[in-house]
Each structure stands twice: as C-alpha cells, then as structure tokens.
Jmol script that loads the backbone (N, CA, C; Angstrom):
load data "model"
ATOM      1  N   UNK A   1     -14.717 -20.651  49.259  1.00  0.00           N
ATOM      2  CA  UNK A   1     -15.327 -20.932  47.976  1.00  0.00           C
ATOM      3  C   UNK A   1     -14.301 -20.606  46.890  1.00  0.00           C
ATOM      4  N   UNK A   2     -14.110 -21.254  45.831  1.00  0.00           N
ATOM      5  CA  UNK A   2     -13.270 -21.448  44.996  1.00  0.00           C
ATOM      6  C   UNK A   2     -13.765 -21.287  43.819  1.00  0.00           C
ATOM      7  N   UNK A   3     -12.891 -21.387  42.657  1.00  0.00           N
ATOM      8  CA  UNK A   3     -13.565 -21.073  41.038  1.00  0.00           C
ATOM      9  C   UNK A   3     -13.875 -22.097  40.482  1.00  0.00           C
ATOM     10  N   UNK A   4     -14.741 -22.230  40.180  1.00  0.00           N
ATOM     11  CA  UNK A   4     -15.541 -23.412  39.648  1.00  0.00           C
ATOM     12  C   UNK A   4     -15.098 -22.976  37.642  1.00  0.00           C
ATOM     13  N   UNK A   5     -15.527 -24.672  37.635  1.00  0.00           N
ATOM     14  CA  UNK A   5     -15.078 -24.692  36.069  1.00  0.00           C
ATOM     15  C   UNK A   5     -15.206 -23.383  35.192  1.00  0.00           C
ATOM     16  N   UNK A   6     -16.684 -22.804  35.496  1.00  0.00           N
ATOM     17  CA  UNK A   6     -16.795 -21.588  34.173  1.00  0.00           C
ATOM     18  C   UNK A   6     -16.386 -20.769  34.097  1.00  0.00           C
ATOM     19  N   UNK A   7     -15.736 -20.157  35.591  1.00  0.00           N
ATOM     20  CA  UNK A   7     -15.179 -18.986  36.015  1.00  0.00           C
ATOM     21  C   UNK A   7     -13.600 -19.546  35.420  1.00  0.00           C
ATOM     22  N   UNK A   8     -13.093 -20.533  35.602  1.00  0.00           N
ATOM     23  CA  UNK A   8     -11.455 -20.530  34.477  1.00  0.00           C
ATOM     24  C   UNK A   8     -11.941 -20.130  33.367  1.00  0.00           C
ATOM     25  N   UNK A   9     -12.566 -20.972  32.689  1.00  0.00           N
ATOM     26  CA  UNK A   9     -13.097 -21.111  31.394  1.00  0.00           C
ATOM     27  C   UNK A   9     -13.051 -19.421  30.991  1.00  0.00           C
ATOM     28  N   UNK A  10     -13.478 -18.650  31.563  1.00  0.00           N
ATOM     29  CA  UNK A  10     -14.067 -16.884  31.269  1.00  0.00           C
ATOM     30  C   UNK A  10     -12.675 -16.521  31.348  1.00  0.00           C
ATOM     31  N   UNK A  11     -12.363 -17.129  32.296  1.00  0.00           N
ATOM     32  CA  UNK A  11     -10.621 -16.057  32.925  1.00  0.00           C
ATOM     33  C   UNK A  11      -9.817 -17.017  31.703  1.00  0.00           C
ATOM     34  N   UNK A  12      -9.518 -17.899  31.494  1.00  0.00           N
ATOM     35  CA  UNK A  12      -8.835 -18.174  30.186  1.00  0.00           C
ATOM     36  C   UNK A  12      -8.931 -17.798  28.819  1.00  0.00           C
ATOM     37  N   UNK A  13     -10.160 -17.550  28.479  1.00  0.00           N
ATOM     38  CA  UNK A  13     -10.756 -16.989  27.402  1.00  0.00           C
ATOM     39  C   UNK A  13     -10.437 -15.369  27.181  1.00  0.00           C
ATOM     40  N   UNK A  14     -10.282 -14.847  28.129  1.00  0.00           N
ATOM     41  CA  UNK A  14      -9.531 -13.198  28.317  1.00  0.00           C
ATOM     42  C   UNK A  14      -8.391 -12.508  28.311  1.00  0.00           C
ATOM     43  N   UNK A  15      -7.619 -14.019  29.005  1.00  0.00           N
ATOM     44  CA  UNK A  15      -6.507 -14.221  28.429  1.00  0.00           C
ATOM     45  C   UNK A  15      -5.925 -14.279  27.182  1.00  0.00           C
ATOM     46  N   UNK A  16      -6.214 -15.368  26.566  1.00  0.00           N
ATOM     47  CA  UNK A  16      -5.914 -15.314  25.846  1.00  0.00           C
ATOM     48  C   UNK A  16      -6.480 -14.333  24.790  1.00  0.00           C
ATOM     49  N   UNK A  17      -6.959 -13.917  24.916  1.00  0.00           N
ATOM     50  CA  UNK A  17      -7.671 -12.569  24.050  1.00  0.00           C
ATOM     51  C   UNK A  17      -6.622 -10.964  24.536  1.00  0.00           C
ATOM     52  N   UNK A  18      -6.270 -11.510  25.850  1.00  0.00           N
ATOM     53  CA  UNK A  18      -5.172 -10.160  26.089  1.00  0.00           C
ATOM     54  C   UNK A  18      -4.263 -10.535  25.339  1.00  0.00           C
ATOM     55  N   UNK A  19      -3.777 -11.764  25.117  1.00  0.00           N
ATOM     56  CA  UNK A  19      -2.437 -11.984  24.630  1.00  0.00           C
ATOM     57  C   UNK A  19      -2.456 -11.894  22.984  1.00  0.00           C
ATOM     58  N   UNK A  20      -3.551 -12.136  22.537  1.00  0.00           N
ATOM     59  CA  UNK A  20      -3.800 -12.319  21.036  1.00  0.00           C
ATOM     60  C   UNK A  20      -3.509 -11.289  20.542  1.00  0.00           C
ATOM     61  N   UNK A  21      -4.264 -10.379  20.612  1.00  0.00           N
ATOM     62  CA  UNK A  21      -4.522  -9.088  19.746  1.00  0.00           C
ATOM     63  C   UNK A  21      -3.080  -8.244  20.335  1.00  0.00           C
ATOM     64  N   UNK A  22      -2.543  -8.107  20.969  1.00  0.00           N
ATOM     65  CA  UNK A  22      -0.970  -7.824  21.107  1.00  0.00           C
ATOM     66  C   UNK A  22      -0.192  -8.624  20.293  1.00  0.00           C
ATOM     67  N   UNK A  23      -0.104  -9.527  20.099  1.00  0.00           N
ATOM     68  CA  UNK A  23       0.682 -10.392  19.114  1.00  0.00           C
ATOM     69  C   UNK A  23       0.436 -10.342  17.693  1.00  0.00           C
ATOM     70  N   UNK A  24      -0.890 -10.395  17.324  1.00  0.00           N
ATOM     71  CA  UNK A  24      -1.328 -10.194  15.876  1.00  0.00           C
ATOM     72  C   UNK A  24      -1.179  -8.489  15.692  1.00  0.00           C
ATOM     73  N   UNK A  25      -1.124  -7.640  17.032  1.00  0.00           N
ATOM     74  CA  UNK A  25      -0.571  -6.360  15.947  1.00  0.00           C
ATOM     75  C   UNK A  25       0.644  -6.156  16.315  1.00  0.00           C
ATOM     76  N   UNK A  26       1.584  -6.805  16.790  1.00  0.00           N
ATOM     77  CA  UNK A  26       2.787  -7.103  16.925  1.00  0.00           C
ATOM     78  C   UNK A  26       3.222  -7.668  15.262  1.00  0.00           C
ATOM     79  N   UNK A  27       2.823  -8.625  14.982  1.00  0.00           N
ATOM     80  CA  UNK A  27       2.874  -9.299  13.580  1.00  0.00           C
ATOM     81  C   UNK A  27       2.660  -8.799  12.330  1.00  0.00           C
ATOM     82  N   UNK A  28       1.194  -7.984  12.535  1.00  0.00           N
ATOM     83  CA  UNK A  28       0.971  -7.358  11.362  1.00  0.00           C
ATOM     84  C   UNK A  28       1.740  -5.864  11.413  1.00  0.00           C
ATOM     85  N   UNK A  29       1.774  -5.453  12.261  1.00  0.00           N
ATOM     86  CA  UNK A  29       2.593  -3.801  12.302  1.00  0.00           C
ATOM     87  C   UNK A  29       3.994  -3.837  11.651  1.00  0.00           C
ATOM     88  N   UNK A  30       4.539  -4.780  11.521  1.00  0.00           N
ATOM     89  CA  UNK A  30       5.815  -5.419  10.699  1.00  0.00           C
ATOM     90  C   UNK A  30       5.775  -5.006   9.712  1.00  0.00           C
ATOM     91  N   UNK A  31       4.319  -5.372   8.896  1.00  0.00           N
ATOM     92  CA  UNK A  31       3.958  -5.249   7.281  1.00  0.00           C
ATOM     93  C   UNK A  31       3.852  -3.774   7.251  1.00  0.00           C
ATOM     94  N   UNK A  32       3.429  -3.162   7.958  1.00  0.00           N
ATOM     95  CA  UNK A  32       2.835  -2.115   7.741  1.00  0.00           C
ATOM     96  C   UNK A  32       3.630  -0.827   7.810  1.00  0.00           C
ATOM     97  N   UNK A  33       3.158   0.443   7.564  1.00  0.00           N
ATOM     98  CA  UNK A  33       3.850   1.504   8.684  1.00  0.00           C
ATOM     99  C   UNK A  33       3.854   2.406   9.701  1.00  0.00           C
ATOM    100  N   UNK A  34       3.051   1.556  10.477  1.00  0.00           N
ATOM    101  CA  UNK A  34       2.721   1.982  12.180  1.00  0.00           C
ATOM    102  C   UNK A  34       4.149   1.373  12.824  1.00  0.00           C
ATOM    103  N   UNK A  35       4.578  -0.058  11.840  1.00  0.00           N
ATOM    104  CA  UNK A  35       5.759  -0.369  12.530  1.00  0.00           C
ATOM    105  C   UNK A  35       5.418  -1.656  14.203  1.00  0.00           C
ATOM    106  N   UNK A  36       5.999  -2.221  14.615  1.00  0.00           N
ATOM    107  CA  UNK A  36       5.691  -3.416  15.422  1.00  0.00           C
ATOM    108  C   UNK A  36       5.487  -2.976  16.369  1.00  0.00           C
ATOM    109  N   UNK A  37       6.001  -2.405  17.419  1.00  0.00           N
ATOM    110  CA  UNK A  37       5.860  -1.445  18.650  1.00  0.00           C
ATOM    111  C   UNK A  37       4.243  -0.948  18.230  1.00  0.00           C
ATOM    112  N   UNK A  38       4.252   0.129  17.177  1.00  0.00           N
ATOM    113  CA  UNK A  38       2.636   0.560  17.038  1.00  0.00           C
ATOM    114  C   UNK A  38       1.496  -0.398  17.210  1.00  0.00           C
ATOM    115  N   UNK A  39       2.286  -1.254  16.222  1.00  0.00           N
ATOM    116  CA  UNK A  39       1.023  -2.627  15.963  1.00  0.00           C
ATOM    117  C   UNK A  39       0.849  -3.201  17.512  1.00  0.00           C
ATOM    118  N   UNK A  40       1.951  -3.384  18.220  1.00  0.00           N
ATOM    119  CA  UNK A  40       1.713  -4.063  19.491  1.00  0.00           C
ATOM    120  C   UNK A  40       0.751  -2.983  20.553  1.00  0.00           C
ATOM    121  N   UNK A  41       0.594  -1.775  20.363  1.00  0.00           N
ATOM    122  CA  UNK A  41       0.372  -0.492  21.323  1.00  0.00           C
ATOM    123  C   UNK A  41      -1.194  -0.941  20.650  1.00  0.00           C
ATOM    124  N   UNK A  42      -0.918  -0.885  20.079  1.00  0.00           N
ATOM    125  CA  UNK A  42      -2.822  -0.798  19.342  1.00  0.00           C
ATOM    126  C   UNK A  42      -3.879  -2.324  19.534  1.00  0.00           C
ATOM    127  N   UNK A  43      -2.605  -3.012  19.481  1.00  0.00           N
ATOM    128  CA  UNK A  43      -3.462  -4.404  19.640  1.00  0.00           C
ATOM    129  C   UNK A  43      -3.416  -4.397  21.245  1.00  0.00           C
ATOM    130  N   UNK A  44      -2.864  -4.210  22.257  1.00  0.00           N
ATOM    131  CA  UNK A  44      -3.222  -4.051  23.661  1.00  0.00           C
ATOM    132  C   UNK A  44      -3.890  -3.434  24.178  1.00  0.00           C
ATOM    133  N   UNK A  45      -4.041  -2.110  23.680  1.00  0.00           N
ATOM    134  CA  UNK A  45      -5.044  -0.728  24.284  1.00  0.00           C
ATOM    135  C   UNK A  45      -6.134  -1.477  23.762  1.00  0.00           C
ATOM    136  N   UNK A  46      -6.312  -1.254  22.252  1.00  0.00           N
ATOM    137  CA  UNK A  46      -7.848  -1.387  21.883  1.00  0.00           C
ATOM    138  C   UNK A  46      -8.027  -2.255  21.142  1.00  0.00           C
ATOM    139  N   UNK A  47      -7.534  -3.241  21.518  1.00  0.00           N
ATOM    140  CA  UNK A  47      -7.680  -4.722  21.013  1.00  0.00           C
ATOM    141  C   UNK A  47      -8.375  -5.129  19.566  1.00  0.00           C
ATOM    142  N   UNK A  48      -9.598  -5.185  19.556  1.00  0.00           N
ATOM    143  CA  UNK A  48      -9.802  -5.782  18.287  1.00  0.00           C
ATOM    144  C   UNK A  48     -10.042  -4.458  17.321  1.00  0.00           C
ATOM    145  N   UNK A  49     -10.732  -2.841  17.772  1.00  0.00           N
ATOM    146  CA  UNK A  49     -10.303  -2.201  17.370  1.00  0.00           C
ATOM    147  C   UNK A  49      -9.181  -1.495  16.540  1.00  0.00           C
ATOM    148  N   UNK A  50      -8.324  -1.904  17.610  1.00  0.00           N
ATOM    149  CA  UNK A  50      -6.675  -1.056  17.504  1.00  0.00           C
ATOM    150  C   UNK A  50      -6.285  -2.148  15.884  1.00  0.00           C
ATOM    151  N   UNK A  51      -7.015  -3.019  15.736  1.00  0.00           N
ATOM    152  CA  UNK A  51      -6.810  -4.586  14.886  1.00  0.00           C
ATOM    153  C   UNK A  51      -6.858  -3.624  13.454  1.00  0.00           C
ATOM    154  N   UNK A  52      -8.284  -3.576  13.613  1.00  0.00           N
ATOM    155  CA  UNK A  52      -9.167  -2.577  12.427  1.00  0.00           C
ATOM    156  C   UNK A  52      -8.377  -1.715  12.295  1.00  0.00           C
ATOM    157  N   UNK A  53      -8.114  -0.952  13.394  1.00  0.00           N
ATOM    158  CA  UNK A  53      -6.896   0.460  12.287  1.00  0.00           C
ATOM    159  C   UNK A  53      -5.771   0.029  12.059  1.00  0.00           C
ATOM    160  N   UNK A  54      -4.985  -0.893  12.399  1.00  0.00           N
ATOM    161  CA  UNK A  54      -3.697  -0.964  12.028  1.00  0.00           C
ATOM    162  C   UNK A  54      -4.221  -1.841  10.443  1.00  0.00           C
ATOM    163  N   UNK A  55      -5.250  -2.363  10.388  1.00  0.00           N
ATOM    164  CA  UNK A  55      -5.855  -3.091   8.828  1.00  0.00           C
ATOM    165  C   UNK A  55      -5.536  -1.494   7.539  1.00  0.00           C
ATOM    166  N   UNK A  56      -6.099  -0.579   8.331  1.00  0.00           N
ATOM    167  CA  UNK A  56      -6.769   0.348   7.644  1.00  0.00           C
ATOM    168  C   UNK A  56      -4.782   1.219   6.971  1.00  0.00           C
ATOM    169  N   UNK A  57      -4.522   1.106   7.788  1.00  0.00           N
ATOM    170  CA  UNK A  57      -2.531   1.716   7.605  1.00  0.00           C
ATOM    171  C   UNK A  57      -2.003   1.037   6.421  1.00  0.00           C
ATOM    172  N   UNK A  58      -1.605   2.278   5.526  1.00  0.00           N
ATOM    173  CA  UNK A  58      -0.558   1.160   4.802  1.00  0.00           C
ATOM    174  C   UNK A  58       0.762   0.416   4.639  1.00  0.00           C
ATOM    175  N   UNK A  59       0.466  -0.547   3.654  1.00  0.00           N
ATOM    176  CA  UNK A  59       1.703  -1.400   3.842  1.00  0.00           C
ATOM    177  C   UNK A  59       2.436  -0.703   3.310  1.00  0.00           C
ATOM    178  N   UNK A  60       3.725  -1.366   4.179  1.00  0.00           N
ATOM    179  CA  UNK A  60       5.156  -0.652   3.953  1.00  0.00           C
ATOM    180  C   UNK A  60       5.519  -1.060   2.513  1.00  0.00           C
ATOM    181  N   UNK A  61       5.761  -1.968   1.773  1.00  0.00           N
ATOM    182  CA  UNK A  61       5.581  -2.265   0.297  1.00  0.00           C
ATOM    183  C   UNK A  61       4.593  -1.550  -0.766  1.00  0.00           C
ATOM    184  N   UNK A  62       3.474  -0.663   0.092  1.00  0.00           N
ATOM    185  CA  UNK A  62       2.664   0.030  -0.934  1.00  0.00           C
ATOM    186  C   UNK A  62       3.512   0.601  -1.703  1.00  0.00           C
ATOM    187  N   UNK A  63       3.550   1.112  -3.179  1.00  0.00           N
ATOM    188  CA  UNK A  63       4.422   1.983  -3.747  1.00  0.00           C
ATOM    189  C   UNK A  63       3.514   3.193  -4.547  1.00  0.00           C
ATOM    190  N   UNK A  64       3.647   4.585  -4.253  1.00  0.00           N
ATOM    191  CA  UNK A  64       2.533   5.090  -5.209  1.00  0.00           C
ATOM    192  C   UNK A  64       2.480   4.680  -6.394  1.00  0.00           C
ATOM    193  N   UNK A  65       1.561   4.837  -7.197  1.00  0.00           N
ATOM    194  CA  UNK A  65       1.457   4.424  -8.874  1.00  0.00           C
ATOM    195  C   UNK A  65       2.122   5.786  -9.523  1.00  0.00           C
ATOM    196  N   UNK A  66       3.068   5.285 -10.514  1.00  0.00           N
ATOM    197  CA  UNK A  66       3.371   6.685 -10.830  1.00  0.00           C
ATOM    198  C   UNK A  66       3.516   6.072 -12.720  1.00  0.00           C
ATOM    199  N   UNK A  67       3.105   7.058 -13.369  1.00  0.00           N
ATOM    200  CA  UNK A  67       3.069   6.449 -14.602  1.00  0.00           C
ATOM    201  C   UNK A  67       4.452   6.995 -15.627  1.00  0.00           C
ATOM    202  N   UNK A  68       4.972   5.775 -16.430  1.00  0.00           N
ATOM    203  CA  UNK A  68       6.471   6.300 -16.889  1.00  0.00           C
ATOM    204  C   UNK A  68       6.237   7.528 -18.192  1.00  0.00           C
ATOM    205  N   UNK A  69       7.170   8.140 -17.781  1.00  0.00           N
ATOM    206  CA  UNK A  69       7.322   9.397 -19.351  1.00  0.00           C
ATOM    207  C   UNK A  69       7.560   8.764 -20.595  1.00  0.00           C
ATOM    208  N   UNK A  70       6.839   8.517 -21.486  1.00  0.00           N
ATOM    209  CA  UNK A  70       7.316   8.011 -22.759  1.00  0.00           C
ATOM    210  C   UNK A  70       8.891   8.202 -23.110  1.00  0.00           C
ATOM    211  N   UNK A  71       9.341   7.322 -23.842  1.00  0.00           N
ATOM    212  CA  UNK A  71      10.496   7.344 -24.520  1.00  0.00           C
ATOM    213  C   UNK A  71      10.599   8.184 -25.727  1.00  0.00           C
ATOM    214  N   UNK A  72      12.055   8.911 -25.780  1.00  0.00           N
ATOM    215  CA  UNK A  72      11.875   9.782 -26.910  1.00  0.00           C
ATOM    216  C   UNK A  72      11.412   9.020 -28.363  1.00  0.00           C
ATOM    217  N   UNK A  73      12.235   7.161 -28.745  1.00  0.00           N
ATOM    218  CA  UNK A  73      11.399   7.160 -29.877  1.00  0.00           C
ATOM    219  C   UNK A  73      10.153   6.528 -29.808  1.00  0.00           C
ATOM    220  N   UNK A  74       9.347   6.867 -28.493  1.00  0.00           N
ATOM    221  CA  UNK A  74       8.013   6.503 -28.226  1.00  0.00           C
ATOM    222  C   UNK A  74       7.440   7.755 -29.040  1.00  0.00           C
ATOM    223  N   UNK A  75       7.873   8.460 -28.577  1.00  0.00           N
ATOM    224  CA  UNK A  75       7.412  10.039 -29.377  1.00  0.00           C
ATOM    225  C   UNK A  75       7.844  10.215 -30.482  1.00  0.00           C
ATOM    226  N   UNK A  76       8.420   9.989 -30.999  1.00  0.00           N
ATOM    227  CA  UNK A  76       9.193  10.030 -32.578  1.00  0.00           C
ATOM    228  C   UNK A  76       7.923   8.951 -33.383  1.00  0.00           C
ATOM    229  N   UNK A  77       7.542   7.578 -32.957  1.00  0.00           N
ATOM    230  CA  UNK A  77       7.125   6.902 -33.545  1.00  0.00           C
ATOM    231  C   UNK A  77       5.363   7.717 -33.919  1.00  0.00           C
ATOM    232  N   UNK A  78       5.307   8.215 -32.266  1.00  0.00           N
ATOM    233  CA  UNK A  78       3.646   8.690 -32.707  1.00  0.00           C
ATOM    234  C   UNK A  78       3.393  10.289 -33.400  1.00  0.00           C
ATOM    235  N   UNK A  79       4.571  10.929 -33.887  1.00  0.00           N
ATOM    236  CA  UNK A  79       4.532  11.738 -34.585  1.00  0.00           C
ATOM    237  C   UNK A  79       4.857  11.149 -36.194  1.00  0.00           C
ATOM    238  N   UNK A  80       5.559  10.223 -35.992  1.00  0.00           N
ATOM    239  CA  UNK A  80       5.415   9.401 -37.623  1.00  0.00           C
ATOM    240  C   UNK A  80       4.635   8.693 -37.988  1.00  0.00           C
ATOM    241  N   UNK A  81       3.272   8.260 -36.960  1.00  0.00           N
ATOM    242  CA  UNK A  81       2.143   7.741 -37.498  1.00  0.00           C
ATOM    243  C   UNK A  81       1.446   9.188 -37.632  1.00  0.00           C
ATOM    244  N   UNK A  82       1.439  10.303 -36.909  1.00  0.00           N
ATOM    245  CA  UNK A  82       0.604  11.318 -37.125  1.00  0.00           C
ATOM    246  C   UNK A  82       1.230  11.951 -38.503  1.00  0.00           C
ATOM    247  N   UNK A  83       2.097  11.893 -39.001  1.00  0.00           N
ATOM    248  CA  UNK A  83       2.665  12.094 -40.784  1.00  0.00           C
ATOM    249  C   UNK A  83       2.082  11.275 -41.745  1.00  0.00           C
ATOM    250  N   UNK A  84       2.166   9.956 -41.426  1.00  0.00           N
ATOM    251  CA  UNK A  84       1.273   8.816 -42.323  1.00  0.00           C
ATOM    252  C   UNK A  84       0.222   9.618 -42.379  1.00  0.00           C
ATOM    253  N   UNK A  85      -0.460   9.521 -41.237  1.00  0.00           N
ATOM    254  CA  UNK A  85      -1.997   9.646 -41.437  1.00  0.00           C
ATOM    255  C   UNK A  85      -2.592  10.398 -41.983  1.00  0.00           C
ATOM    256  N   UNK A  86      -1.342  11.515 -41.844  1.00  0.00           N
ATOM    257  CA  UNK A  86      -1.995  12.549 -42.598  1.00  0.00           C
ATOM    258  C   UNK A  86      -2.285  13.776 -41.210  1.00  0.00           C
ATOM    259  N   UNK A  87      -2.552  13.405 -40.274  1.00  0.00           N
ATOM    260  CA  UNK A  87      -2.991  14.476 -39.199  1.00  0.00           C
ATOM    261  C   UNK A  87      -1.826  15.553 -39.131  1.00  0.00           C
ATOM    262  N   UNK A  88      -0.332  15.656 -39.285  1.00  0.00           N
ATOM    263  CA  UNK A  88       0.083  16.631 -39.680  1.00  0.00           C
ATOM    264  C   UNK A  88       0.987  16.492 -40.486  1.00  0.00           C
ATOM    265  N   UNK A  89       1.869  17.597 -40.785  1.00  0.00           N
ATOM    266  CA  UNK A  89       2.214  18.040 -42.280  1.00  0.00           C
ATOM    267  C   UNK A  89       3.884  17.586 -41.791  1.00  0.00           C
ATOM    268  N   UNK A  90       4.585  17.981 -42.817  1.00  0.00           N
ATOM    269  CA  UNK A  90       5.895  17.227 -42.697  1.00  0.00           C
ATOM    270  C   UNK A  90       6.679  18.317 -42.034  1.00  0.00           C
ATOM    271  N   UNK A  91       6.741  19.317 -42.017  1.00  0.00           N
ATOM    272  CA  UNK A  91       7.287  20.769 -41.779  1.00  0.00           C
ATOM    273  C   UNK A  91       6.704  20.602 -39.902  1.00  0.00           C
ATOM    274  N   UNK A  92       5.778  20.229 -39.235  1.00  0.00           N
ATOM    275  CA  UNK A  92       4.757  19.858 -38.175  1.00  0.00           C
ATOM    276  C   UNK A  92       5.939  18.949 -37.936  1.00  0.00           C
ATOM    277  N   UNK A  93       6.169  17.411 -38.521  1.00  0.00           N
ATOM    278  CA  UNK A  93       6.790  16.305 -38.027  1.00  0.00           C
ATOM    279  C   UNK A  93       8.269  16.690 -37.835  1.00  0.00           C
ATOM    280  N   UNK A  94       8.887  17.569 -38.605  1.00  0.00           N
ATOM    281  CA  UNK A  94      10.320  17.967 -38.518  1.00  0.00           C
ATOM    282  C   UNK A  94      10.397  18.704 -37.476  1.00  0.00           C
ATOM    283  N   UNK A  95       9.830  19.460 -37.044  1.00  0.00           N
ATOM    284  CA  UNK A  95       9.672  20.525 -35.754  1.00  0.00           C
ATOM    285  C   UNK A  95       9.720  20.100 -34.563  1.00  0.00           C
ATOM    286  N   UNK A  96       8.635  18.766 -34.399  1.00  0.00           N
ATOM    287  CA  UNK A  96       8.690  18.264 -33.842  1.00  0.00           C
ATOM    288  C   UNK A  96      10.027  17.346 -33.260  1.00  0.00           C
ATOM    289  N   UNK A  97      10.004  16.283 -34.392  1.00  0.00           N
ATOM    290  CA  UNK A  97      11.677  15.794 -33.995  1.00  0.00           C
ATOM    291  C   UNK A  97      12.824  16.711 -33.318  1.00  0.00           C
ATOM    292  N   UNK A  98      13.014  17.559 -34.329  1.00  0.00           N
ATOM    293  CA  UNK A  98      13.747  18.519 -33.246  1.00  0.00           C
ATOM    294  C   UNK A  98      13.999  18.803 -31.996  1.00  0.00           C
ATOM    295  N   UNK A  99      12.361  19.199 -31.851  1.00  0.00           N
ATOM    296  CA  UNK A  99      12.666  19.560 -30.364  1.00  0.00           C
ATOM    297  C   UNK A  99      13.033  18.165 -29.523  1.00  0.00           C
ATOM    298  N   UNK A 100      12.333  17.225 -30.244  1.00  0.00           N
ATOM    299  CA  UNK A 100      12.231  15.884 -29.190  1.00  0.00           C
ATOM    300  C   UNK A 100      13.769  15.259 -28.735  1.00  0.00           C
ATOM    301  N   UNK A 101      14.681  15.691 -29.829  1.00  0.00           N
ATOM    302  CA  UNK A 101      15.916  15.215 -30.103  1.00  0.00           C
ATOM    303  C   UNK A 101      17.190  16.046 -29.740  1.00  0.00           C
ATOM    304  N   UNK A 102      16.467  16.938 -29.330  1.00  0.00           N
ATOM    305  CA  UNK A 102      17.193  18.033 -28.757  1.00  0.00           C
ATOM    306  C   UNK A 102      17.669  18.403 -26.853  1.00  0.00           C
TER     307      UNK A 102
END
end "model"
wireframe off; spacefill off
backbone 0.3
color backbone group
C-alpha cells in the first residue's frame, strides 16, 4: 500500500512549512539584532513562534531618540526674549550671557 494523493499533499505542505519559517527568519534576522543564524535558529525550532519573537527584537537601524542640547545662540536668543519681555532684568541677561559664552 502506497501514499495516496492526500498523504503527499500533508507531507508537502510540512515541508514546505519546515523550509519556510527557517528562511523568513533567516531573512528577517538580517534586519534585526538576533542577527541571521538567530533568525534561522528560531524560525526552525519554533517556527511560527520563533517568527513572533524575532518580530518582537529590534531592528538593527533602531537608533535611541536622543534629544539635541540647544545651541549657545539658541540660549542667548531665549534670554533676549526673556529681557524684552520683561521676565528678567538686564543685570539677570548679562550674567547670563556670560556664563553661556564662557
């Protein structure tokens, strides 16, 4: 007795499901930083799982957010609107410069 159509059909379908999810975290582990080897380890062991965590890893292009230090005449300018305005005194704005320029 031999394999009848549905029994390929199942055994092809598993196949290619072994081969998939090794390749797509082969592919995506590239982007990431589990790295391709990882991505491939994860997509073979635990297949569509191993998928989901290597989703969850970040990309190697992530960059933290880091926010820039003002420029000194960034600071010069908003201590000379705080003189306009009146919010402080000129003796306040000179002190300031100073140190900023210093």
């Amino acid at each position: 007795m031999g394999l009848g159509t549905p029994e390929i059909i199942i055994l092809l379908i598993i196949l290619c499901i072994y081969i998939l999810f090794p390749i797509w975290g082969y592919i995506e582990g590239k982007k990431r930083s589990v790295g391709p080897i990882g991505g491939l380890l994860l997509g073979a062991i635990l297949g569509v799982i191993g998928i989901i965590i290597l989703y969850l890893t970040p990309k190697k292009d992530d960059q933290p957010f880091s926010f820039q230090s003002p420029s000194k005449a960034d600071e010069l300018q908003k201590y000379k609107q705080l003189l306009d305005s009146g919010a402080i005194t000129e003796e306040e704005y000179q002190m300031q410069k100073a140190k900023i320029l210093s």
